[in-house]
Backbone atoms as SQL, in Angstrom:
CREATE TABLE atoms (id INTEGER PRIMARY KEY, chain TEXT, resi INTEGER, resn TEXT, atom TEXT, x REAL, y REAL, z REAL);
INSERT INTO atoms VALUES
  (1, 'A', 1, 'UNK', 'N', 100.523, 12.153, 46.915),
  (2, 'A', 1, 'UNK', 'CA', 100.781, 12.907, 48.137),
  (3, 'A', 1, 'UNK', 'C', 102.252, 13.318, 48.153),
  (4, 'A', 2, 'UNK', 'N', 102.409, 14.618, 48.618),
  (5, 'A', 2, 'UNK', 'CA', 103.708, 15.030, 48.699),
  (6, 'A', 2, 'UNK', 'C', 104.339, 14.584, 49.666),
  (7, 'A', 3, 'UNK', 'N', 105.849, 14.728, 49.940),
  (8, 'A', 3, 'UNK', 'CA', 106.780, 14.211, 51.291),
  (9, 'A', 3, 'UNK', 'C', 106.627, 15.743, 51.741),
  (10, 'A', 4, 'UNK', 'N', 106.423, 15.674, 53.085),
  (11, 'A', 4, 'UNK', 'CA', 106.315, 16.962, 53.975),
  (12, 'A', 4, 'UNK', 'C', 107.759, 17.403, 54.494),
  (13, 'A', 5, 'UNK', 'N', 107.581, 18.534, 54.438),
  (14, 'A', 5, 'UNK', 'CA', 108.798, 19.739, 55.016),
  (15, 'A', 5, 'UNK', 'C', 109.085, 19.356, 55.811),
  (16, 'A', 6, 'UNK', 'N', 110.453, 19.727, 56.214),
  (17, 'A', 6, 'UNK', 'CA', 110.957, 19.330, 57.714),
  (18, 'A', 6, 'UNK', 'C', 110.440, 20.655, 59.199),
  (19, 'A', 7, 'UNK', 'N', 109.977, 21.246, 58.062),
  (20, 'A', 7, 'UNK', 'CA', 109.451, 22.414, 58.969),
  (21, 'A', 7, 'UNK', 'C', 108.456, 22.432, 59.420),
  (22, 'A', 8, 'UNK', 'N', 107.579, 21.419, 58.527),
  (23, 'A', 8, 'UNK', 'CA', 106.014, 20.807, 59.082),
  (24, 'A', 8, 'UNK', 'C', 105.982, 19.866, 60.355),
  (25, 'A', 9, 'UNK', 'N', 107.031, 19.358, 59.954),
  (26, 'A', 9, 'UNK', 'CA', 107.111, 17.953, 61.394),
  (27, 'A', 9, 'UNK', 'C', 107.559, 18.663, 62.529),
  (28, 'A', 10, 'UNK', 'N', 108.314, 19.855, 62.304),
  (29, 'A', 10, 'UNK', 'CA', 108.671, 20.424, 63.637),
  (30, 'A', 10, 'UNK', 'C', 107.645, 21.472, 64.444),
  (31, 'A', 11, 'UNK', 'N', 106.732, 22.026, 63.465),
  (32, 'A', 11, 'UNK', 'CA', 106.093, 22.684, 63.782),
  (33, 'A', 11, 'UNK', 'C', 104.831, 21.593, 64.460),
  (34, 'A', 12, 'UNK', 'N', 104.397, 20.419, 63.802),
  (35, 'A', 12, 'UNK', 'CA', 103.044, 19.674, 64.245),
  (36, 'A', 12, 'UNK', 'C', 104.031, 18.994, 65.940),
  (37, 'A', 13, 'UNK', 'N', 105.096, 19.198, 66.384),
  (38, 'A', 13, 'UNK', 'CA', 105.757, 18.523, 67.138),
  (39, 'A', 13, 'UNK', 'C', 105.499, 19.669, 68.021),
  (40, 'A', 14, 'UNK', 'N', 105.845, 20.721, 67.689),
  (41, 'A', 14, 'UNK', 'CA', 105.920, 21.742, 68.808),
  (42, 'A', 14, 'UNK', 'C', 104.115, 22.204, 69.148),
  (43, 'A', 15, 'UNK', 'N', 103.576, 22.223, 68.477),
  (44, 'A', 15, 'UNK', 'CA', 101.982, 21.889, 68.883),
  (45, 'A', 15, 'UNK', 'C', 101.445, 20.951, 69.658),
  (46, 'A', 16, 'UNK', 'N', 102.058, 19.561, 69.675),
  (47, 'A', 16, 'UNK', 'CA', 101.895, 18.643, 70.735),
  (48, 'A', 16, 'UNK', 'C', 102.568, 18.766, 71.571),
  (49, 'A', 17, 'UNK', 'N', 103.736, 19.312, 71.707),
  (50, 'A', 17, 'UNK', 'CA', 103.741, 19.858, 72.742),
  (51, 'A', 17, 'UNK', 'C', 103.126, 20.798, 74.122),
  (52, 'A', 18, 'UNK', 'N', 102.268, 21.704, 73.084),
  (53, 'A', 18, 'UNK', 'CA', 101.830, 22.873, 73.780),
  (54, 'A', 18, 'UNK', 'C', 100.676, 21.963, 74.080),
  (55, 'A', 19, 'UNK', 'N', 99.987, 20.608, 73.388),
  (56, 'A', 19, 'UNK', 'CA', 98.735, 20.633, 73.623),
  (57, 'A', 19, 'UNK', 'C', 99.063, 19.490, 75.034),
  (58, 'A', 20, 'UNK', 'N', 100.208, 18.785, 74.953),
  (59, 'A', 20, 'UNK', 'CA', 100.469, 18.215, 76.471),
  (60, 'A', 20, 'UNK', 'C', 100.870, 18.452, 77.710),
  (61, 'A', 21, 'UNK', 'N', 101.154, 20.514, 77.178),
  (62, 'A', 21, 'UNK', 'CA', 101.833, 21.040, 78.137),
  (63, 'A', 21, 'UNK', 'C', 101.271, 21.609, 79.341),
  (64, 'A', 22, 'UNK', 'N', 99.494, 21.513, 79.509),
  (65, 'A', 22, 'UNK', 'CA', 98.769, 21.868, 80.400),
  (66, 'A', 22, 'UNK', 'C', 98.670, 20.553, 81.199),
  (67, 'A', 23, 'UNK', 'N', 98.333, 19.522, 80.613),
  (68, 'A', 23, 'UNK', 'CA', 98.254, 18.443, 81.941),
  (69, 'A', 23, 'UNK', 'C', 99.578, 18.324, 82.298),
  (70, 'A', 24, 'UNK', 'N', 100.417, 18.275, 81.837),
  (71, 'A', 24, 'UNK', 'CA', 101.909, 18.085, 82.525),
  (72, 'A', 24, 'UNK', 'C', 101.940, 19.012, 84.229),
  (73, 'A', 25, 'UNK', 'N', 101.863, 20.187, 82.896),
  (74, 'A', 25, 'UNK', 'CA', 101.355, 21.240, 84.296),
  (75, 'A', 25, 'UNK', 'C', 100.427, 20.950, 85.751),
  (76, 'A', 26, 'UNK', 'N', 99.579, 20.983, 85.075),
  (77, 'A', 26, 'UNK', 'CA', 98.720, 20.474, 86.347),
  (78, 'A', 26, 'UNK', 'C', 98.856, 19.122, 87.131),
  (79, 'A', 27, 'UNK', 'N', 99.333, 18.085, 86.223),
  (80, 'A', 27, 'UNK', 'CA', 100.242, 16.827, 87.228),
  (81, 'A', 27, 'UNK', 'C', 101.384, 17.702, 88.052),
  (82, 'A', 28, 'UNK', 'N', 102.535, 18.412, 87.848),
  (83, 'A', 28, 'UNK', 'CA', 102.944, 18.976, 88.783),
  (84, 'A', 28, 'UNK', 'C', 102.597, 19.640, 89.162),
  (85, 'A', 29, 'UNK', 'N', 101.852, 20.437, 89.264),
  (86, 'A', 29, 'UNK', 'CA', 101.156, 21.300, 90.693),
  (87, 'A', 29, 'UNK', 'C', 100.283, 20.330, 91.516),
  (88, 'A', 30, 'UNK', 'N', 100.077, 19.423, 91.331),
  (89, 'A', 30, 'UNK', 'CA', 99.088, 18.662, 92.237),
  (90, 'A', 30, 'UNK', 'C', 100.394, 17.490, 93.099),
  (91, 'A', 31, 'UNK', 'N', 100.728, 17.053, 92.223),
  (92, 'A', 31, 'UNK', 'CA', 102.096, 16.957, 92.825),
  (93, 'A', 31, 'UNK', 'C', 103.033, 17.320, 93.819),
  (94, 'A', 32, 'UNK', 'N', 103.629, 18.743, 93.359),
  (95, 'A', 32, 'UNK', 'CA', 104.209, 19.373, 94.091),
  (96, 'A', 32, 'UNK', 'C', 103.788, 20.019, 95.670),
  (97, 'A', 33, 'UNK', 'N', 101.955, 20.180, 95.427),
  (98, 'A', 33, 'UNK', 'CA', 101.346, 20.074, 96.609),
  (99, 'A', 33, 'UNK', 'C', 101.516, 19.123, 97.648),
  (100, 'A', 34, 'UNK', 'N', 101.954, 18.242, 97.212),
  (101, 'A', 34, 'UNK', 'CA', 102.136, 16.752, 98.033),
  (102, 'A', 34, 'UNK', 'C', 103.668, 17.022, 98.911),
  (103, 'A', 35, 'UNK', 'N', 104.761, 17.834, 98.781),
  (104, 'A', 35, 'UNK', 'CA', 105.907, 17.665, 98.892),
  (105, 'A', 35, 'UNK', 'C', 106.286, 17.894, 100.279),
  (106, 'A', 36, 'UNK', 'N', 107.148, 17.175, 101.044),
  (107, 'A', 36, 'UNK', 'CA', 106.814, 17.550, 102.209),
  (108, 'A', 36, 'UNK', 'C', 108.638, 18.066, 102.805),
  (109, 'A', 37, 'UNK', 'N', 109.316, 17.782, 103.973),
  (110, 'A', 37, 'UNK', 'CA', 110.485, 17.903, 104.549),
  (111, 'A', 37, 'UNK', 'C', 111.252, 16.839, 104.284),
  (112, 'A', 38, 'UNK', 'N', 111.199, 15.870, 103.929),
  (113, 'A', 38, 'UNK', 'CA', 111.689, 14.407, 103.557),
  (114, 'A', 38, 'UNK', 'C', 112.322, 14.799, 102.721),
  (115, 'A', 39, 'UNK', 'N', 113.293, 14.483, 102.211),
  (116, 'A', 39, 'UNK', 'CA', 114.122, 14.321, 100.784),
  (117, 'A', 39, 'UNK', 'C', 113.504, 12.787, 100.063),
  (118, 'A', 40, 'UNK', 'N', 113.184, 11.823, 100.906),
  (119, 'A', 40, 'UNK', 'CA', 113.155, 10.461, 100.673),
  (120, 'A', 40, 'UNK', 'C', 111.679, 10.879, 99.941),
  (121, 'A', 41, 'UNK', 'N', 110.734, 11.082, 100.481),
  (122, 'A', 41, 'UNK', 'CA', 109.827, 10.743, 100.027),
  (123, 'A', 41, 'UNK', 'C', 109.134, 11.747, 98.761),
  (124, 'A', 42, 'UNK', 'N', 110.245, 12.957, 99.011),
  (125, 'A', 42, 'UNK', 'CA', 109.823, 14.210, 97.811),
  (126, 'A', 42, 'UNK', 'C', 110.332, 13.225, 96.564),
  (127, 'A', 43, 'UNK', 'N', 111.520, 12.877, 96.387),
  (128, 'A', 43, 'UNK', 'CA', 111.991, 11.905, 95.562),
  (129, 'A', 43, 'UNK', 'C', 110.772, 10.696, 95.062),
  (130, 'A', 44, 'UNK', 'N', 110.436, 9.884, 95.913),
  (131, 'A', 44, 'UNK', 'CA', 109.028, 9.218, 95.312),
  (132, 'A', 44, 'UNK', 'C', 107.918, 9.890, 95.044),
  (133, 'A', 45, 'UNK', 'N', 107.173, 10.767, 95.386),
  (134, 'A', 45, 'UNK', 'CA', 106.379, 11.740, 94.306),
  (135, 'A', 45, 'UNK', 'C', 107.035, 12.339, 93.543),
  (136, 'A', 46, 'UNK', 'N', 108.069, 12.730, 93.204),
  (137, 'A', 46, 'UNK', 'CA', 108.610, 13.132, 91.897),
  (138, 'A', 46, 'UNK', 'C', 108.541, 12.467, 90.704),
  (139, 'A', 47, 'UNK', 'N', 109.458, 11.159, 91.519),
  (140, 'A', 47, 'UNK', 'CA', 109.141, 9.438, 90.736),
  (141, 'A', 47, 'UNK', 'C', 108.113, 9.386, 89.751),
  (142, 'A', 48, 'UNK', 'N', 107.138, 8.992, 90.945),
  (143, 'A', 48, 'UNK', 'CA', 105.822, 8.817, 90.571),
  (144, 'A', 48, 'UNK', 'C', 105.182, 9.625, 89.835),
  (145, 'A', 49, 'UNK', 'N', 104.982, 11.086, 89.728),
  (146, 'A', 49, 'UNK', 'CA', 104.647, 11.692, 88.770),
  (147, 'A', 49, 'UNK', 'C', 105.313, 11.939, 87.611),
  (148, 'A', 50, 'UNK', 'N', 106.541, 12.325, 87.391),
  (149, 'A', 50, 'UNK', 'CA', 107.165, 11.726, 86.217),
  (150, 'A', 50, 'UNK', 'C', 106.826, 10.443, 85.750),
  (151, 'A', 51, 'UNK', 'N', 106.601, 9.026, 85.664),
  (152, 'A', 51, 'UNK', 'CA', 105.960, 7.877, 85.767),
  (153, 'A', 51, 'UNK', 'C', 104.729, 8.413, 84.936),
  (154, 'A', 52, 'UNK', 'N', 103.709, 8.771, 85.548),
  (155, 'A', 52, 'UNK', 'CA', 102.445, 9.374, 85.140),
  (156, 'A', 52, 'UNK', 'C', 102.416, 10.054, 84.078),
  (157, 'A', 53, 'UNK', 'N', 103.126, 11.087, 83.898),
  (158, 'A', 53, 'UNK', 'CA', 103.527, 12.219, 83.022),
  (159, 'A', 53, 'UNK', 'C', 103.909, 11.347, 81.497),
  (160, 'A', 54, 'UNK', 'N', 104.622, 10.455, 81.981),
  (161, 'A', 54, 'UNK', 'CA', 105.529, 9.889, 80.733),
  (162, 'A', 54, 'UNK', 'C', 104.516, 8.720, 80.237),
  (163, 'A', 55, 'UNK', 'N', 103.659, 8.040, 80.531),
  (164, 'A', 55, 'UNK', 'CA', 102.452, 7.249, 80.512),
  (165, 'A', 55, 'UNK', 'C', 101.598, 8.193, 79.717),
  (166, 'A', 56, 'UNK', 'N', 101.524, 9.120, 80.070),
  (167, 'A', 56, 'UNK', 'CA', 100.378, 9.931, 79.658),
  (168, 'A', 56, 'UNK', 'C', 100.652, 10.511, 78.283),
  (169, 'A', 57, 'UNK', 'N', 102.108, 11.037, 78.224),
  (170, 'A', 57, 'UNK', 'CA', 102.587, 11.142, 76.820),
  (171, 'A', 57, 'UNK', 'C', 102.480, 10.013, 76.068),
  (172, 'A', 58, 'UNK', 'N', 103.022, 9.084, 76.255),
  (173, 'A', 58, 'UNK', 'CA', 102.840, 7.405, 75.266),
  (174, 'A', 58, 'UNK', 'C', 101.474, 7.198, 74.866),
  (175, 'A', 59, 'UNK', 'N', 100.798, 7.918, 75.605),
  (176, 'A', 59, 'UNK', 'CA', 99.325, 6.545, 75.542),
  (177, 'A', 59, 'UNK', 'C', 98.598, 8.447, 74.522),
  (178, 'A', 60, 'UNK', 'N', 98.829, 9.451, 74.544),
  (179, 'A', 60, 'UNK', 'CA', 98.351, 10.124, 73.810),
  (180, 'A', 60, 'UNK', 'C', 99.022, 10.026, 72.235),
  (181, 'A', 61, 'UNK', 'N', 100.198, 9.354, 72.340),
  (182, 'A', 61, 'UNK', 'CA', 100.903, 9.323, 70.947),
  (183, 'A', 61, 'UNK', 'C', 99.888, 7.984, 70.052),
  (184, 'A', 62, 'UNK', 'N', 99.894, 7.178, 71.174),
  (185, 'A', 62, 'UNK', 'CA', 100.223, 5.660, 70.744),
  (186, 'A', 62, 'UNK', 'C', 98.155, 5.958, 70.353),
  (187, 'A', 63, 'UNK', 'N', 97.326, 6.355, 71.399),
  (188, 'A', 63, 'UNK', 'CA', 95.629, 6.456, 70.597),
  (189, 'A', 63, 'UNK', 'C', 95.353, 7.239, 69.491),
  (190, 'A', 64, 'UNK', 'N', 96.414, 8.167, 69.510),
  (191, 'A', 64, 'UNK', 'CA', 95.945, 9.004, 68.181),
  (192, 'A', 64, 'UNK', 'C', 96.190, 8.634, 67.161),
  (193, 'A', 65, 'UNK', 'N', 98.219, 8.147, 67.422),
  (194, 'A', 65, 'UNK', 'CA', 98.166, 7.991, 65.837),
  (195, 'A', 65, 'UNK', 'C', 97.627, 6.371, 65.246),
  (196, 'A', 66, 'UNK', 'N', 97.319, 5.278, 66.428),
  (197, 'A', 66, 'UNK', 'CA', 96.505, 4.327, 65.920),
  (198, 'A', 66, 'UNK', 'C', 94.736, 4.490, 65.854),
  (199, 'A', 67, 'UNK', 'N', 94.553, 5.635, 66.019),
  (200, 'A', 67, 'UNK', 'CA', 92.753, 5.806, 65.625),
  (201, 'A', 67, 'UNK', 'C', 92.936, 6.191, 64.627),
  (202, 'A', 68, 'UNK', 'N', 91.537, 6.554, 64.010),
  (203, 'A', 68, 'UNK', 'CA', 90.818, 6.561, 62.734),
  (204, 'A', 68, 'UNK', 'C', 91.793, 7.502, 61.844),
  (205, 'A', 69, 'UNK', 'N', 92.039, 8.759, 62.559),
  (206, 'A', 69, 'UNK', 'CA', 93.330, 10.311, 61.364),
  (207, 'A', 69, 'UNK', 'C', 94.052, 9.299, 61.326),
  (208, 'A', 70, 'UNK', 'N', 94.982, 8.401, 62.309),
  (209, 'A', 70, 'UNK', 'CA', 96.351, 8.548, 62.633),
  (210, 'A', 70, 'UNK', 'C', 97.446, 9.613, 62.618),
  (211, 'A', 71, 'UNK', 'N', 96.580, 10.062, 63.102),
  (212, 'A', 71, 'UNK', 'CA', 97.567, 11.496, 63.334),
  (213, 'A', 71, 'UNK', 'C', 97.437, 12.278, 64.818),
  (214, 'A', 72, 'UNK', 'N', 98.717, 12.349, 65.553),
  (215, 'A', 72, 'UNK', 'CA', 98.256, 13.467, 66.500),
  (216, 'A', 72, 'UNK', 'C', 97.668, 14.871, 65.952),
  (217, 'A', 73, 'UNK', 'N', 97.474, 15.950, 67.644),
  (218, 'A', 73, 'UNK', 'CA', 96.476, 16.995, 66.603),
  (219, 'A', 73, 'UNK', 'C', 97.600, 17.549, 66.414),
  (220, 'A', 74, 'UNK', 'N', 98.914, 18.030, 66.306),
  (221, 'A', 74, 'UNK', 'CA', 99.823, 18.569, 65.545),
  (222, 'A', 74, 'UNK', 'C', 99.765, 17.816, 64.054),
  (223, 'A', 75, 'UNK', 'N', 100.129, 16.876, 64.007),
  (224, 'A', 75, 'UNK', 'CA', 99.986, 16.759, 62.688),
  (225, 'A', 75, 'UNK', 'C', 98.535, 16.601, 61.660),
  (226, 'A', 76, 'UNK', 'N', 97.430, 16.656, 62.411),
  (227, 'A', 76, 'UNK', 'CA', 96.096, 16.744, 61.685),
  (228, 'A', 76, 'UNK', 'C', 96.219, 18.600, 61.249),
  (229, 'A', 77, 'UNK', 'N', 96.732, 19.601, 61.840),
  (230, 'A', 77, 'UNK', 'CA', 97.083, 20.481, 61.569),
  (231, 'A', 77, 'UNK', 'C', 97.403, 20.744, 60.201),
  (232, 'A', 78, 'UNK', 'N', 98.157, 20.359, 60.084),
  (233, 'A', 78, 'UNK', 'CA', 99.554, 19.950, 58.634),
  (234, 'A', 78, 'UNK', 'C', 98.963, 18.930, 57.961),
  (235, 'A', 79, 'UNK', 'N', 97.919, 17.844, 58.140),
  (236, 'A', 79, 'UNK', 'CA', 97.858, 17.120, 57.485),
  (237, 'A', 79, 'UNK', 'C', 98.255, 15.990, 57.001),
  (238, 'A', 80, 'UNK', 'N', 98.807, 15.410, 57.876),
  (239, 'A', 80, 'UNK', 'CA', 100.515, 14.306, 58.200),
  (240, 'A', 80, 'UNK', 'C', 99.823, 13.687, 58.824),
  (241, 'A', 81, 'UNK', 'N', 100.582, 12.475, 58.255),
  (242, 'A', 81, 'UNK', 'CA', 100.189, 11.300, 59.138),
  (243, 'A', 81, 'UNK', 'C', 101.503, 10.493, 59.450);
């Protein structure tokens, strides 16, 4: 097996990106629906969904690349593990 490009890892990186970039999305809009006149409490749903957001990234890194590919789908792309 060859050592992969540095252009491969950036490219299977910027694909997981795009592929986490819709729920992100939609955690803040559901979110941001929540926001009210408070400063105090816009601050704890912000919190809290950031919290969520960042959970949600870990736990998509951490099932993929410990299941069966080991690979996120950026790098099943490319072929990387």
């Amino acid at each position: 097996m060859t050592k992969p490009q540095w252009w491969e890892r950036v490219l299977a990186a910027v694909i997981d990106g795009f592929v986490l970039l819709i729920p992100i999305i939609i955690i803040w809009v559901i979110f941001g629906l929540m926001l009210s006149t408070s400063l105090a409490l816009n601050l704890i749903v912000m919190l809290f969904a950031s919290i969520i957001i960042t959970a949600g990234i870990v736990a998509y890194k951490v099932m993929l690349e410990s299941g069966p590919r080991q690979a996120t789908v950026g790098k099943m792309v490319f072929g990387l593990q």
